[in-house]
C-alpha positions in Angstrom: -25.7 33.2 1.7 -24.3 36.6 1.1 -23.2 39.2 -1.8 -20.5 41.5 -1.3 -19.6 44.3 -4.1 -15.5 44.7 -4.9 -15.0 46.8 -1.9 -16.9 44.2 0.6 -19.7 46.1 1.7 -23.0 43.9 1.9 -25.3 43.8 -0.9 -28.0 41.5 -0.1 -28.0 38.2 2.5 -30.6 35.5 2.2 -31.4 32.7 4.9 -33.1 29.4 4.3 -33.8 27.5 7.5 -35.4 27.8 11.4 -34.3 27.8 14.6 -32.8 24.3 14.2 -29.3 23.3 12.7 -28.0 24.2 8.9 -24.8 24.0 7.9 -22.8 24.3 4.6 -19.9 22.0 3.9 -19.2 22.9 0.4 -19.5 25.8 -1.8 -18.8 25.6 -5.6 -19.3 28.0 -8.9 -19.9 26.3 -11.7 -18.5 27.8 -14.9 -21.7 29.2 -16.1 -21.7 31.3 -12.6 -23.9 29.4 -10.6 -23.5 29.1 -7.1 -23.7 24.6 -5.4 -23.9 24.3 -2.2 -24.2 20.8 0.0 -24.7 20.7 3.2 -26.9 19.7 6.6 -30.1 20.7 7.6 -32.3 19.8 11.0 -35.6 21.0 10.9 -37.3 23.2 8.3 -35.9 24.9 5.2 -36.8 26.0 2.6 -34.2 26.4 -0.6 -36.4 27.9 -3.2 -38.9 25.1 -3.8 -41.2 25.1 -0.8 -40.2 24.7 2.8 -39.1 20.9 3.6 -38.9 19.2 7.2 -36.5 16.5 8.3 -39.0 14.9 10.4 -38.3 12.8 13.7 -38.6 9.0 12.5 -40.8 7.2 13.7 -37.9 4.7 15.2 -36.3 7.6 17.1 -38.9 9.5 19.1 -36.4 11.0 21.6 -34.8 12.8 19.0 -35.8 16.2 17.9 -35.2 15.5 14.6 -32.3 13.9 12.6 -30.3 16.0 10.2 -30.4 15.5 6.3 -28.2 16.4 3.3 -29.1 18.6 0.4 -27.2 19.4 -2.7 -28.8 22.8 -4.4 -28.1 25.1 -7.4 -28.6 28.9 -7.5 -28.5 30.7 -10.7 -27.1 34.3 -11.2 
Protein backbone atom coordinates (compact mmCIF):
# COMPACT_ATOMS: atom_id res chain seq x y z
CA UNK A 1 0.00 0.00 0.00
CA UNK A 2 1.14 3.34 -1.08
CA UNK A 3 0.50 7.40 -0.58
CA UNK A 4 1.05 9.62 -3.30
CA UNK A 5 0.65 13.64 -2.73
CA UNK A 6 -1.40 15.67 -5.71
CA UNK A 7 1.61 15.76 -7.93
CA UNK A 8 2.26 11.74 -7.49
CA UNK A 9 5.52 11.76 -5.87
CA UNK A 10 5.66 8.92 -3.07
CA UNK A 11 4.98 9.74 0.38
CA UNK A 12 5.18 6.66 2.30
CA UNK A 13 4.74 2.70 1.14
CA UNK A 14 4.02 -0.03 3.63
CA UNK A 15 4.22 -3.92 3.08
CA UNK A 16 2.54 -6.60 4.95
CA UNK A 17 3.64 -10.11 4.00
CA UNK A 18 6.92 -12.55 3.16
CA UNK A 19 8.41 -14.04 0.46
CA UNK A 20 5.31 -16.04 -0.29
CA UNK A 21 2.12 -14.86 -2.36
CA UNK A 22 -0.22 -11.68 -1.43
CA UNK A 23 -2.44 -10.31 -3.59
CA UNK A 24 -5.24 -7.62 -3.52
CA UNK A 25 -8.47 -8.06 -5.39
CA UNK A 26 -10.37 -5.19 -4.12
CA UNK A 27 -9.73 -1.84 -2.82
CA UNK A 28 -12.51 0.41 -1.38
CA UNK A 29 -12.82 3.90 0.72
CA UNK A 30 -15.39 4.00 2.89
CA UNK A 31 -17.07 7.38 3.36
CA UNK A 32 -15.50 8.17 6.62
CA UNK A 33 -11.97 7.85 4.52
CA UNK A 34 -10.91 4.51 5.43
CA UNK A 35 -9.14 2.52 3.18
CA UNK A 36 -10.82 -1.94 2.73
CA UNK A 37 -8.95 -4.04 1.16
CA UNK A 38 -9.64 -8.06 0.44
CA UNK A 39 -7.46 -10.11 -0.88
CA UNK A 40 -5.04 -13.44 -0.79
CA UNK A 41 -2.29 -14.24 1.29
CA UNK A 42 0.21 -17.49 1.30
CA UNK A 43 2.38 -17.57 4.01
CA UNK A 44 2.98 -14.90 6.69
CA UNK A 45 1.50 -11.41 7.14
CA UNK A 46 0.98 -9.44 9.27
CA UNK A 47 -1.95 -6.47 8.75
CA UNK A 48 -1.58 -4.57 11.92
CA UNK A 49 -2.59 -7.12 14.56
CA UNK A 50 0.27 -9.51 14.81
CA UNK A 51 1.86 -11.58 12.02
CA UNK A 52 -0.56 -14.62 10.92
CA UNK A 53 0.45 -17.88 8.91
CA UNK A 54 -1.69 -19.88 6.43
CA UNK A 55 -0.17 -23.03 7.55
CA UNK A 56 0.12 -26.28 5.36
CA UNK A 57 -2.83 -28.62 6.47
CA UNK A 58 -2.30 -31.33 7.75
CA UNK A 59 -4.29 -33.25 4.66
CA UNK A 60 -1.98 -31.59 2.11
CA UNK A 61 1.72 -32.00 3.09
CA UNK A 62 3.00 -31.53 -0.44
CA UNK A 63 1.82 -28.19 -0.48
CA UNK A 64 3.76 -25.27 0.70
CA UNK A 65 1.02 -23.72 2.05
CA UNK A 66 -2.57 -22.94 0.81
CA UNK A 67 -3.65 -19.38 0.32
CA UNK A 68 -6.32 -17.56 2.54
CA UNK A 69 -8.62 -14.56 2.31
CA UNK A 70 -8.60 -11.49 4.42
CA UNK A 71 -10.91 -8.57 4.56
CA UNK A 72 -9.04 -5.50 6.54
CA UNK A 73 -9.80 -1.78 7.44
CA UNK A 74 -7.13 1.00 7.69
CA UNK A 75 -8.06 4.22 9.28
CA UNK A 76 -6.67 7.67 8.06
Amino acid sequence: MLKLDPGGDLLWAKSFGDDKAQSTTSIAMTDGGDIALTGDVSGRVDLGTGTTDSARPLTQPEEDSLLHGFLVKFAP
